[in-house]
C-alpha positions in Angstrom: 146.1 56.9 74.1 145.0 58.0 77.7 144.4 55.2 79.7 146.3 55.6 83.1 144.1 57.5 85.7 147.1 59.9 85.8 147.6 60.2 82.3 150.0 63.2 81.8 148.8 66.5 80.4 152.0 67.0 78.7 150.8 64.0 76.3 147.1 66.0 75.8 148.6 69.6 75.7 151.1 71.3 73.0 154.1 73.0 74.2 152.8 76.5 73.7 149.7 75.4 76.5 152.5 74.1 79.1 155.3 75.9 78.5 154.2 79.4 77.3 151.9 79.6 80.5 155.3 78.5 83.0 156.9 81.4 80.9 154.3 84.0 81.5 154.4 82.9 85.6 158.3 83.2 85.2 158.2 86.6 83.5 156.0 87.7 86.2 158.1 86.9 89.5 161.1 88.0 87.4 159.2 91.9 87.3 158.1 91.1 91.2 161.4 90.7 92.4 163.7 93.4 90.2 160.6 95.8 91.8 160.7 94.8 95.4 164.8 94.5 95.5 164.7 97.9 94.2 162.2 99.4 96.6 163.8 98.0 99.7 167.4 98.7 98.7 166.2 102.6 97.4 162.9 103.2 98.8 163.6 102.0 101.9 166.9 102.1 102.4 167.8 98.5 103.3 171.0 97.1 102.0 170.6 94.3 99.7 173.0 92.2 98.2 172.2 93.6 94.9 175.2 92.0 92.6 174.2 88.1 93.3 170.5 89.1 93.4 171.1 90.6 89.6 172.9 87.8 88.5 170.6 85.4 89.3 167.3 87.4 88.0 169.7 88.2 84.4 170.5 84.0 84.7 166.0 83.8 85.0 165.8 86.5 81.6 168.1 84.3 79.8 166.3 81.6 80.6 163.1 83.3 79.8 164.5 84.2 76.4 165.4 80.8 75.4 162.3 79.5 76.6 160.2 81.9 74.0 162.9 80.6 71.3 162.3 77.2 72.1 158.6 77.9 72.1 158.4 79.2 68.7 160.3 75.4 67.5 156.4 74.2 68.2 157.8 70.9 69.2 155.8 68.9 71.7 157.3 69.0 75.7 158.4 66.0 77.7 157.6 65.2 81.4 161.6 65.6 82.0 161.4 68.9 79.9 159.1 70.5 82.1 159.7 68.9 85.3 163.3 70.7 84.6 162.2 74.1 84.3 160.6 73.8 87.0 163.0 72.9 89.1 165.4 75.7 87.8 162.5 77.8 88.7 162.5 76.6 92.1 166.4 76.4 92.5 166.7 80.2 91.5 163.6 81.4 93.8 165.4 79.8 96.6 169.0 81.7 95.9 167.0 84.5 95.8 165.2 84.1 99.1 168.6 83.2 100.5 170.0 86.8 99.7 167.2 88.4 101.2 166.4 86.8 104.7 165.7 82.7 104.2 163.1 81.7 105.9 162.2 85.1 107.4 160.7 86.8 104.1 157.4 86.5 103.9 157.3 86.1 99.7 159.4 82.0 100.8 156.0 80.4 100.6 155.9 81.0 96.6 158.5 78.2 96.2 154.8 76.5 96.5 153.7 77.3 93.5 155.8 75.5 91.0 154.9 72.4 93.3 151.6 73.6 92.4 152.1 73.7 88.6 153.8 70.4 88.9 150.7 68.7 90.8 148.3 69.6 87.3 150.5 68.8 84.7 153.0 65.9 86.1 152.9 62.4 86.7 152.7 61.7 90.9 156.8 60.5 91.2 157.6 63.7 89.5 155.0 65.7 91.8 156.5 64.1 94.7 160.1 64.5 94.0 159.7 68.3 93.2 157.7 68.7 96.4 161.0 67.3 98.1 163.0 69.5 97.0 160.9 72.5 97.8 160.7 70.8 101.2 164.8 70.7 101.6 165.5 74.5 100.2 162.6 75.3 102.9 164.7 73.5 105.2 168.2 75.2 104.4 166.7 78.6 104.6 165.6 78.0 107.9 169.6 77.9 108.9 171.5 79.1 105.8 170.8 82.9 105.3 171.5 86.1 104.7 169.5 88.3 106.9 168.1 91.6 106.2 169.5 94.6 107.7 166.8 96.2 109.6 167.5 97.9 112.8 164.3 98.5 114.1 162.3 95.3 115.0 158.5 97.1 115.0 159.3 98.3 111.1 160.6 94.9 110.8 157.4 93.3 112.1 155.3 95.3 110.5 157.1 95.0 106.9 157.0 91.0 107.7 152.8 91.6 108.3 152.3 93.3 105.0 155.0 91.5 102.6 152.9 87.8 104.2 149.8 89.6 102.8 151.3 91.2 99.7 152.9 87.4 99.2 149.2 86.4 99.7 147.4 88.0 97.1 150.6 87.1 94.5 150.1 83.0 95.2 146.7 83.1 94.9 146.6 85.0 91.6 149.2 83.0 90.5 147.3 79.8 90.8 144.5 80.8 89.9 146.0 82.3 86.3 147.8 79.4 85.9 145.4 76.6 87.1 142.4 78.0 84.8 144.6 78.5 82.0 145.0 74.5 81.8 141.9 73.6 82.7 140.6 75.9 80.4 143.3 74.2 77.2 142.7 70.7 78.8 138.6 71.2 78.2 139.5 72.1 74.5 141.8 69.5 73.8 139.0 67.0 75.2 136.4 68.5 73.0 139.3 67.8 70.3 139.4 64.1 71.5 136.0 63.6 71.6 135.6 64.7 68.0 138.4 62.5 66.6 137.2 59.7 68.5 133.5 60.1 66.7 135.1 60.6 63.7 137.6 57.5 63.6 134.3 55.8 64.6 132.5 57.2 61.5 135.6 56.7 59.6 135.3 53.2 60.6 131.7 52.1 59.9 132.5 54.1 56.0 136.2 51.4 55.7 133.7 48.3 56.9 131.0 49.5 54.3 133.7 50.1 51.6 135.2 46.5 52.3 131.7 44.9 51.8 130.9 47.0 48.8 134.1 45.9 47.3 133.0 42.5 47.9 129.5 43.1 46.7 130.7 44.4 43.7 133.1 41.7 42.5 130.0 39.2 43.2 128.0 41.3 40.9 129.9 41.5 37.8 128.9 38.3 36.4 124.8 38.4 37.0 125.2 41.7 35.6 126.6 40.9 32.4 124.2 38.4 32.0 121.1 40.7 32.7 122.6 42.9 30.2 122.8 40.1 27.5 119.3 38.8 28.0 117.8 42.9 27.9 119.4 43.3 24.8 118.0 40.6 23.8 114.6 41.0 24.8 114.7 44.5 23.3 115.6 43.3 20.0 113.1 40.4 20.4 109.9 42.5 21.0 111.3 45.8 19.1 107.7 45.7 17.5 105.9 45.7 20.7 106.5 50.1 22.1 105.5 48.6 26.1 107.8 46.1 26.6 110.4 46.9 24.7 110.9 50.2 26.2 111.0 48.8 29.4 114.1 45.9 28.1 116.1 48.6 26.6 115.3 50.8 29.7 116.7 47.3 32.0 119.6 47.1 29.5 120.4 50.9 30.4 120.3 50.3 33.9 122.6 47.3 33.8 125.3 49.1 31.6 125.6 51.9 34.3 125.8 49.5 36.5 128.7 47.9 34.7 130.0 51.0 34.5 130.3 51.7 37.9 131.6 48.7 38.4 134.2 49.3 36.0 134.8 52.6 37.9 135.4 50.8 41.0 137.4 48.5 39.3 139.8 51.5 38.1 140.1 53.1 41.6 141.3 50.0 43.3 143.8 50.1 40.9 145.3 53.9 41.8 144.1 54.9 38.5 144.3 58.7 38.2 141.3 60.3 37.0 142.1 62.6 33.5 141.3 66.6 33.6 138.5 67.4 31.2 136.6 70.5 30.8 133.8 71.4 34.1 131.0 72.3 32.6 131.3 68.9 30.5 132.1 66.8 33.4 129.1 68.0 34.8 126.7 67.2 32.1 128.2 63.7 32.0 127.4 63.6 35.3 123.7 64.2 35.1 123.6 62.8 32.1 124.4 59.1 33.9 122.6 60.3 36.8 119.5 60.8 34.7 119.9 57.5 33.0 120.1 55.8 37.1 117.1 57.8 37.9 114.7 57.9 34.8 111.6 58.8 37.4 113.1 62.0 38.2 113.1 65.2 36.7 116.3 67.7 37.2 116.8 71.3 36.0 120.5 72.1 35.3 122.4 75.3 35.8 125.6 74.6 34.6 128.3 77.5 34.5 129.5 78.4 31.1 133.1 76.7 32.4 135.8 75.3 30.3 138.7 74.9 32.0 140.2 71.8 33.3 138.9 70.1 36.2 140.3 67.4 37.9 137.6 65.4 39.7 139.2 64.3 43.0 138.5 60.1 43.8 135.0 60.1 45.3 133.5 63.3 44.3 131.6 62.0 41.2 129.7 59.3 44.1 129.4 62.1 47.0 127.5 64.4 44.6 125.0 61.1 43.3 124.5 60.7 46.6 123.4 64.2 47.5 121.0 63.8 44.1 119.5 60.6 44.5 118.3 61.8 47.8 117.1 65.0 47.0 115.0 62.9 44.1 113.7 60.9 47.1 112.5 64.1 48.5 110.9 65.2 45.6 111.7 63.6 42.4 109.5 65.7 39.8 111.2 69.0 41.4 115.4 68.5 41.5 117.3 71.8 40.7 121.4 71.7 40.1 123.4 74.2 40.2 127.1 75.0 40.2 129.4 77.9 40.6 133.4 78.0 40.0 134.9 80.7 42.2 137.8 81.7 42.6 139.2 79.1 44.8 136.1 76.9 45.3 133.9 75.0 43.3 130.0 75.4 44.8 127.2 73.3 43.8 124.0 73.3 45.2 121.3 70.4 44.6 117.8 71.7 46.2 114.3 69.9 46.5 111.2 70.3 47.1 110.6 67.6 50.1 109.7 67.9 53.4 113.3 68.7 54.7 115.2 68.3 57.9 114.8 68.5 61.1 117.3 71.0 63.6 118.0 67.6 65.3 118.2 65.7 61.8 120.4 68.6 61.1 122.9 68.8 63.5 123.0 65.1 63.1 123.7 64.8 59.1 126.8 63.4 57.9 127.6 62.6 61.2 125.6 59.9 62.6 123.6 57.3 60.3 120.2 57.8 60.4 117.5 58.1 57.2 114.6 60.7 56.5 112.9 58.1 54.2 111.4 55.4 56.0 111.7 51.8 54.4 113.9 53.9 51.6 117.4 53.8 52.8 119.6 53.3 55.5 120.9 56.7 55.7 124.3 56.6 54.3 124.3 59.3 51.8 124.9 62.1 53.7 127.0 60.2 56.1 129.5 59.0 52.9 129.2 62.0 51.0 130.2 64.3 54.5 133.2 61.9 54.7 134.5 62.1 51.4 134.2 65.9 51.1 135.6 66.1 54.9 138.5 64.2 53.1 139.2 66.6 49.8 139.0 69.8 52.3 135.3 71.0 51.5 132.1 70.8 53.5 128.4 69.9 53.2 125.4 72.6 54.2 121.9 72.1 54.8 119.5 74.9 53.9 116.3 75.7 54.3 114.6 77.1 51.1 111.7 79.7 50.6 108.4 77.9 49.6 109.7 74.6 51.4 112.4 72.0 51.1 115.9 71.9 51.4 119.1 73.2 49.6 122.5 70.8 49.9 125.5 72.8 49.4 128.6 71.6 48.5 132.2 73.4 48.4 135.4 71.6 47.2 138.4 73.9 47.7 139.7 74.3 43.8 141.8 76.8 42.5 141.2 77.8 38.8 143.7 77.8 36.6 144.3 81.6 35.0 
C-alpha cells in the first residue's frame, strides 16, 4: 500500500522497469568508454593505461551479463538491490576517470547521473548517501590521478572544450531516456492501481450484496414453503374455476423455482461441485426455468446442436438470468438466445428489442451500479453478471443491433473436449 509521500518506486515497478532500464544506461557508457579509450590511445595518439581501463570495463560486461540473467528470474528488486548497482556503477566510473585524468576529464560530471537515477526511484536516506559518495570520489579525483599525457596545452584545451560538450549532450540524453522511461512505466502501473482499486471496490459492494442475500435467503425458506402449500392448495380447491386456478398453479410455479433456487444456493455454500451434462441440454433447462420465472416474456431459442459435456462453472447459470431478465425488461415480447460453442469459447448472445444504451451507460456497464429501468431495478445485473464472468476468464459486450436495441454477448473461455 502507498501511503508515505515518498513511497518507493521499486514497490510500484517490476524488476524489468528498474532494472532493465539501469542495464540499458550501463550497456551504453560501457560502448562510450571502450570507443573514446580507443580513439585517444589510437586515433590520437595519447597513451592510456589500457590494461586497468580493460579490466575494469570486462568487470562492468560481467556485471551487465548477470544483470540480464538475473532479469530474466522476473523476481521483484529491493531498495538495497538497486541502491547496490548503483553504487558499483558509480564505484567503476570513478576508477575509470581515475586512469584517464581525475577531475580534469570533462566526461567526471556523469558520476551525476546514477545520483540522478537514484533521486526517481529511491527513498531520500538512500538518495542522500549515494549523492555522498559521488561527492567523495569527486573529491579524491581532484588529488588522486592519473593524468593524461598531452604535451601540447592549446590541443589540450581545446580537447577539454569539446569532450565538456560531447559529456553534455551524453548526460542530458541520458536523463532524459531514463527519466521518461519511468515516468512513462510509473503512469501505467497507476492506471493499473486505479483499476484494481475500482475493482476491489466493485468486488466489495458484490461480497456485501452476497452476504445479505445469503441472509435473505435463509429468512425466506420457510414463507416460501408455506406459499407453496397454500397454492397447491388453492389450485386443487378451485380446479373447476380456468381464472383462478391458473393463476394458483401459476403462484405455486413461481414459489417452487423459488425453492429451487434456494436449494441452489443452499448447495453452493456447501462446495458442491456442479455435474457435466450435455450443452445443448443445459441450456434448454436453462430457459426452460427461466421461462417458468418470467411467464410474461416471450424468447426465441437458437440452441447449437451440442452434446458434449459441459461443466457449468459456479455462477454462470445466475450471470446469464441476469443478462435475460433484463433484456425481457427491454422488451419482453421480443427476447432472442443464441449460443455458439467454438473452439475454445462458448458465445451466447441474448438481444432485445428496447431502447438500449447509452455510450456513457456503456462505458459504465458492469462497472459502476446504475439502472436503465426506472423504478425497475437497482442495476445490479450487469454489474454481477460482469463480475462473475470477469472471475471465470470471459467478458460481457454491448452491441448495438440493426432496426434498434441491443445485443449482450457473452464469452466463457471453454475448451471442447475432442
Amino acid at each position: 500500500m502507498l501511503s508515505a509521500p515518498y513511497s518507493p518506486l521499486l514497490s510500484t515497478l517490476p524488476a524489468r522497469a528498474l532494472l532493465g532500464r539501469l542495464l540499458a544506461v550501463r550497456v551504453s557508457l560501457i560502448a562510450g568508454w571502450a570507443a573514446g579509450i580507443a580513439w585517444l590511445h589510437w586515433g590520437l595518439a595519447i597513451r592510456m593505461p589500457l590494461f586497468p581501463m580493460a579490466a575494469v570495463l570486462v568487470l562492468m560486461g560481467l556485471f551487465s551479463l548477470s544483470t540480464a540473467w538475473r532479469l530474466r528470474l522476473d523476481v521483484p528488486a529491493t531498495q538495497m538491490e538497486f541502491l547496490a548497482h548503483l553504487l558499483a556503477d558509480l564505484t567503476a566510473f570513478a576508477v575509470l576517470v581515475f586512469f584517464s585524468g581525475g577531475a580534469t576529464n570533462p566526461f567526471v560530471s556523469l558520476m551525476l547521473v546514477p545520483v540522478i537515477i537514484a533521486a526517481i526511484s529511491l527513498r531520500p536516506r538512500w538518495v542522500w548517501l549515494l549523492a555522498a559518495v559521488a561527492g567523495g570520489y569527486y573529491a579524491l579525483l581532484l588529488f588522486v590521478y592519473q593524468p593524461l599525457a598531452i604535451a601540447d596545452p592549446v590541443a589540450a584545451s581545446r580537447m577539454h572544450l569539446g569532450g565538456m560538450w560531447f559529456n553534455f549532450l551524453i548526460s542530458a540524453g541520458l536523463i532524459a531516456f531514463f527519466v521518461t522511461r519511468m515516468h512513462a512505466a510509473l503512469r501505467a502501473r497507476d492506471r493499473e492501481l486505479a483499476a484494481l482499486r475500482e475493482k476491489q471496490l466493485r468486488d466489495e459492494r458484490i461480497v456485501a450484496l452476497g452476504t445479505q442475500a445469503a441472509l435473505a435467503a435463509h429468512e425466506l425458506a420457510t414463507p416460501l414453503a408455506t406459499i407453496q402449500t397454500t397454492a397447491h392448495e388453492l389450485a386443487g380447491e378451485f380446479a373447476n374455476d380456468p381464472d383462478i386456478g391458473a393463476d394458483c398453479r401459476l403462484l405455486e410455479q413461481q414459489a417452487q423455482a423459488c425453492k429451487r433456487i434456494l436449494t441452489q444456493l443452499a448447495a453452493r455454500a456447501q462446495d458442491s461441485a456442479p455435474s457435466a451434462q450435455p450443452l445443448d441440454s443445459w441450456l434448454a433447462a436453462l430457459i426452460e426455468r427461466w421461462q417458468v420465472l418470467r411467464p410474461d416474456a416471450q424468447i426465441t431459442p437458437a440452441l447449437p446442436p451440442d452434446h458434449r459435456a459441459f461443466t457449468p462453472p459456479d455462477g454462470l447459470e445466475q450471470a446469464i438470468l441476469n443478462v435475460l431478465n433484463n433484456a425481457a425488461d427491454a422488451s419482453p415480447a421480443a427476447v432472442e438466445f443464441g449460443a455458439e460453442a467454438k473452439h475454445d469459447a462458448l458465445v451466447i448472445d441474448i438481444a432485445d428489442r428496447g431502447p438500449g444504451f447509452t455510450p456513457e451507460q456503456k462505458a459504465q456497464a458492469g462497472h459502476v451500479l446504475f439502472s436503465g429501468k426506472p423504478g425497475r431495478g437497482w442495476g445490479m445485473g450487469l454489474a454481477l453478471t460482469h463480475a462473475t464472468l470477469e472471475r471465470m476468464g470471459g467478458s460481457l459486450t454491448l452491441i448495438e443491433r440493426d432496426g434498434g436495441g441491443t445485443r449482450v454477448r457473452i464469452t466463457l473461455p471453454w475448451k471442447r473436449a475432442a
